[in-house]
N, C-alpha and C positions, 0 to 999 in steps of 0.2 A: 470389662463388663462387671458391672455392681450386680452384688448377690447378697441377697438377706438371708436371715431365717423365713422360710416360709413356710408354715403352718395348715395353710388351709386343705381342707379335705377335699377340696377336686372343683376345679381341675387344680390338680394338684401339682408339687415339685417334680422335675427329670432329671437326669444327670446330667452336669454340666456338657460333659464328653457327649452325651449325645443332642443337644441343641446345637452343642458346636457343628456335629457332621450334620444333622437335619438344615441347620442353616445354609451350609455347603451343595446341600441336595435341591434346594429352593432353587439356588441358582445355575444349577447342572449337576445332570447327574451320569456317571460314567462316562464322560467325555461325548457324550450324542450334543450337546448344542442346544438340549433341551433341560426346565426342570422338571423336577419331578412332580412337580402341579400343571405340566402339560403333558407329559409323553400319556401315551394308549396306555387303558388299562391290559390291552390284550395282545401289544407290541413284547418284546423277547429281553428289552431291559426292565418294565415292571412286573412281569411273571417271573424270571428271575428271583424279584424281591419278594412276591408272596409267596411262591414255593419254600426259599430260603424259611421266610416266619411260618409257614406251615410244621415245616420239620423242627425248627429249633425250638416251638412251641410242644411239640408232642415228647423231643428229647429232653428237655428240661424239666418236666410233669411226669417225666416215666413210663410213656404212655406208647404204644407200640401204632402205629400206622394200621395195619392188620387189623386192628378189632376199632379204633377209636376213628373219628372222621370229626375234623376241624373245620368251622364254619365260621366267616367274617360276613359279620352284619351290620347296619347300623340300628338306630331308632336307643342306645343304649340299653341297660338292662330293663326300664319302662316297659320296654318294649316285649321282651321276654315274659313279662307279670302274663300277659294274656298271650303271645305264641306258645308258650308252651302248654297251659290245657286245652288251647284249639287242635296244638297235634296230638295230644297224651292223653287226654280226658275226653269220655262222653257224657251223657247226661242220666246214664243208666249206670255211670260209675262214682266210686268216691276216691278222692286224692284227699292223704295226709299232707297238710303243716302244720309247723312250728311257729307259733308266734313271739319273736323273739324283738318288736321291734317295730319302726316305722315302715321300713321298707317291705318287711314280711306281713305287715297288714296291707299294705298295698297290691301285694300280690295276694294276697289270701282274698281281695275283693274282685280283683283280673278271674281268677278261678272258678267264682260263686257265678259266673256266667254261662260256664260252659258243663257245667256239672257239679256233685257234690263234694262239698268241705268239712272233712273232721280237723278240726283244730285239737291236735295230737298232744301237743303241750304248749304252754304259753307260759310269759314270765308279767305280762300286763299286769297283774295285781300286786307286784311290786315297781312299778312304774320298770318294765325293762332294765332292772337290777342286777339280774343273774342269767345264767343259762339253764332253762330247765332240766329235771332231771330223773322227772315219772313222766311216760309217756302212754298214751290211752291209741294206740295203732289200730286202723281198721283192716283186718283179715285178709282181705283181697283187695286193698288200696292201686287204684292205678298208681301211684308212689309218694313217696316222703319227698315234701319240699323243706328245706332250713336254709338259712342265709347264714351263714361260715362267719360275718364278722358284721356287725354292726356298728357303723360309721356316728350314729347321734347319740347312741346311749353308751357306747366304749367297750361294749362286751364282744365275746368271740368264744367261738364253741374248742375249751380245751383237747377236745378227741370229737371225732364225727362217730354218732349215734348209731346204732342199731336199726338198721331197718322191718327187718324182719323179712320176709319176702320180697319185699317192696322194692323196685328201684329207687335209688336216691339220688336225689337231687340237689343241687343246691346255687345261690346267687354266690360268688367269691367275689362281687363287684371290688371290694375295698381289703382282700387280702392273700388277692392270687398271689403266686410267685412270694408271697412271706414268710410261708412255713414251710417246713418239709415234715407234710400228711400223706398220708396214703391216699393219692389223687383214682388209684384205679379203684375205691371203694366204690366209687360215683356210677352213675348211669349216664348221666348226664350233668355240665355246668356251665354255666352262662356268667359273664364279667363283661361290664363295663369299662373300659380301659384307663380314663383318664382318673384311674385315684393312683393305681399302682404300676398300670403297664404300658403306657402313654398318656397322647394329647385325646381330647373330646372327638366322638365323630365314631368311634370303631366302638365292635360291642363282639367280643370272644364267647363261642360259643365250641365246648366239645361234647360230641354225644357219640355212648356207642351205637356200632354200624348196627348190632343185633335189634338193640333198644329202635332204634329208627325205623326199622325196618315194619315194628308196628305201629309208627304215628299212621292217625286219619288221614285215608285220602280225600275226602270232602273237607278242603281248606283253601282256602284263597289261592293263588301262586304264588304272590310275594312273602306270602307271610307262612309258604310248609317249609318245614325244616329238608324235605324232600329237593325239593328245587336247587336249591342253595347248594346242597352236598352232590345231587349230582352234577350241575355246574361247576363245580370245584370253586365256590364262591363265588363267579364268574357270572351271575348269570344275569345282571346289570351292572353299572358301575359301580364296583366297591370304591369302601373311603381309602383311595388311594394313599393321600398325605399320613395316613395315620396309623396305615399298613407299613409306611415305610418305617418312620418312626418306631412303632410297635417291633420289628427285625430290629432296630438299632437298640431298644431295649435289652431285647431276648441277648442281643450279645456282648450286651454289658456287662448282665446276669451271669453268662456264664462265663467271662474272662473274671468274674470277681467268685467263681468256684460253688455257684448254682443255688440249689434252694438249700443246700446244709450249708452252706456260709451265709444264706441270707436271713434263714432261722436264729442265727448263734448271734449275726448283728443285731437284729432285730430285736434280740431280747434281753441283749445288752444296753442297745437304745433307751428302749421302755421303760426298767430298771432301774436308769438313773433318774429317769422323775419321778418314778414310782418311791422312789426311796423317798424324794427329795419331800413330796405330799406326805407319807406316811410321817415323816418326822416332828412334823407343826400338825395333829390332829385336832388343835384348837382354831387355828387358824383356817386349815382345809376340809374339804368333804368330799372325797373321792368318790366318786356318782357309782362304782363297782366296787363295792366293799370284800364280797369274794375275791380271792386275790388269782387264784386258778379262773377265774371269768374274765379278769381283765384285755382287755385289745391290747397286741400289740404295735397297732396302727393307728388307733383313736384314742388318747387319752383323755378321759375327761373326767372334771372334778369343777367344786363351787368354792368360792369360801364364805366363811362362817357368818362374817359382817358383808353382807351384799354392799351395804353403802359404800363398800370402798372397792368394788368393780371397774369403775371407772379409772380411779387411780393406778390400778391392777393393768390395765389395759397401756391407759398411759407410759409407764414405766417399759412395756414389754417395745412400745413405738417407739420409744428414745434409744434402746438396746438394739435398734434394727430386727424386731420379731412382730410377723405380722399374721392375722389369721388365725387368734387364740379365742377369739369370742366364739361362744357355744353357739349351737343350734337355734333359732328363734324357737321350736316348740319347747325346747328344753332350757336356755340358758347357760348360764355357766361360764364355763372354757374350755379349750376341747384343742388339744395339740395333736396335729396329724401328723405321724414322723416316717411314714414309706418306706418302701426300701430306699429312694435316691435321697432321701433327707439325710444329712452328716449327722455322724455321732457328734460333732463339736457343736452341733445347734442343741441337743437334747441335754450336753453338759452345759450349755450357756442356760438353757429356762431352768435346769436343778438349780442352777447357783445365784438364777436371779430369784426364784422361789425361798430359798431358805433368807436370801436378802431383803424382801419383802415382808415375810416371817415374821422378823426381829425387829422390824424398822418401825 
């Protein structure tokens, strides 16, 4: 099997190890006769598999069964922008965000529907540069929304903020399972799966039971977060294929020594191209000139003479690296490096950077 560098920010790279078993699973799984794109989602070999990613999700996050309750959705994180002020927000309430970002405008406009938005703090007046760092809180805020990492503009929040009374909240779409944060600070958080914790189709959602327990009851059925938890996710067909995958993940993770070995990779990864951009500052323009804001997931930077983009791109095709061109809103380039991405792909674009550089 040919394997490149691949860069793109989602759906993004897996480990090879687990395409491998997922491939195995397509065409049977556990000796039933069946794959895992037919058996019941409510037969005793696919509960098996989601219980399994239930618990190995909450063990890995630190997160105790007892107080937290894990819910598989799809509709991706889109889809969160507006279920969560349908269950958490009325119209006689305000909810803080932070706009940090393309995605966190998108939900800051999901919200303006269902009740009031203080935009807490923002970094928009320097085109999504930094992570902010005065924040203007509303007193009795139904709660704090921040997006944990932003995937277009390369920033990601060095420590998760202060709420103040407020529950917090936040999208981890593009850096769950990255860091090891203090995941119990949350109230509630919502991921996307296929940048860092699978394939497209599932959408992670944990909230505490306490927290839930005051969502609205005037909400659709498919779309309360009530339904769902009591169902035990169960309560249509979930995205089976991507549930399974998602457990094959989780035990990757942890045969490679959890979210403190994934953090220490991680920011060893980033580092060597961080270095490599910091070096040629005539050359490059790191789009996160903070260096405490930088993503660990998204790196992204321009260089100086745009005219040679093309050639820049060109050279990364010929090296077998694919997936470097930035955001259409933004430009650029933009290396996505995940947890399953190899540290020998992140030392390959350092050494074609500084080669580039000189040339």
């Amino acid at each position: 099997m040919k394997r490149i560098y691949n860069f793109s920010a989602g759906p993004a790279i897996l480990p090879e190890e687990v395409l491998q078993q997922a491939s195995a699973g397509v065409l049977e799984i556990d000796g039933t006769g069946m794959s895992i794109l037919e058996v019941s989602h409510r037969g005793p070999n696919y509960e098996a598999i989601h219980h399994d990613a239930e618990n190995r999700l909450l063990s890995i996050l630190g997160l105790s069964s007892n107080e937290w309750q894990p819910i598989f959705l799809g509709g991706g994180a889109s889809l969160q922008f507006a279920m969560l002020p349908m269950n958490f927000l009325s119209s006689n309430q305000t909810a803080d965000y932070v706009n940090t970002g393309e995605w966190s405008t998108k939900a800051i406009k999901e919200a303006k529907r269902y009740g009031k938005v203080n935009i807490a703090a923002s970094s928009e007046g320097n085109k999504f540069a930094s992570i902010p760092t005065e924040f203007n809180l509303t007193p009795d805020a139904a709660y704090l929304h921040i997006t944990t990492n932003n995937t277009i503009e390369g920033t990601e929040w060095p420590a998760l903020p202060s709420a103040g009374k407020a529950p917090l909240i936040a999208d981890c779409s593009s850096d769950i399972f990255a860091r090891d944060i203090p995941y119990d600070r949350f109230h509630m958080l919502y991921a996307g799966a296929q940048k860092n914790a699978g394939p497209a189709g599932l959408t992670i959602v944990l909230v505490r039971k306490d927290f839930l327990e005051s969502a609205n009851a005037d909400v659709p059925t498919m779309l309360s977060y009530k339904t769902h938890a009591g169902a035990g996710s169960l309560y249509n067909t979930p995205p089976v294929f991507s549930i399974f995958v998602f457990d094959l993940v989780l035990k990757w993770i942890e045969e490679r020594g959890g979210l403190e070995n994934m953090d220490r990779c991680n920011r060893r990864k980033a580092g060597l191209i961080y270095e490599a951009l910091d070096e040629f500052p005539d050359v490059y323009d790191p789009a996160v000139t903070n260096k405490a804001d930088r993503s660990l997931m998204n790196v992204t930077f321009r260089l100086k003479d745009k005219g040679r983009e093309a050639e820049f791109l060109a050279g990364a095709q010929l090296r077998e690296m694919d997936g470097l061109k930035g955001h259409r809103s933004v430009g650029g380039f933009r290396a996505s490096i995940y947890n399953a991405f190899p540290e020998t792909g992140c030392a390959a674009l350092a050494a074609y950077l500084r080669e580039f550089a000189v040339s």
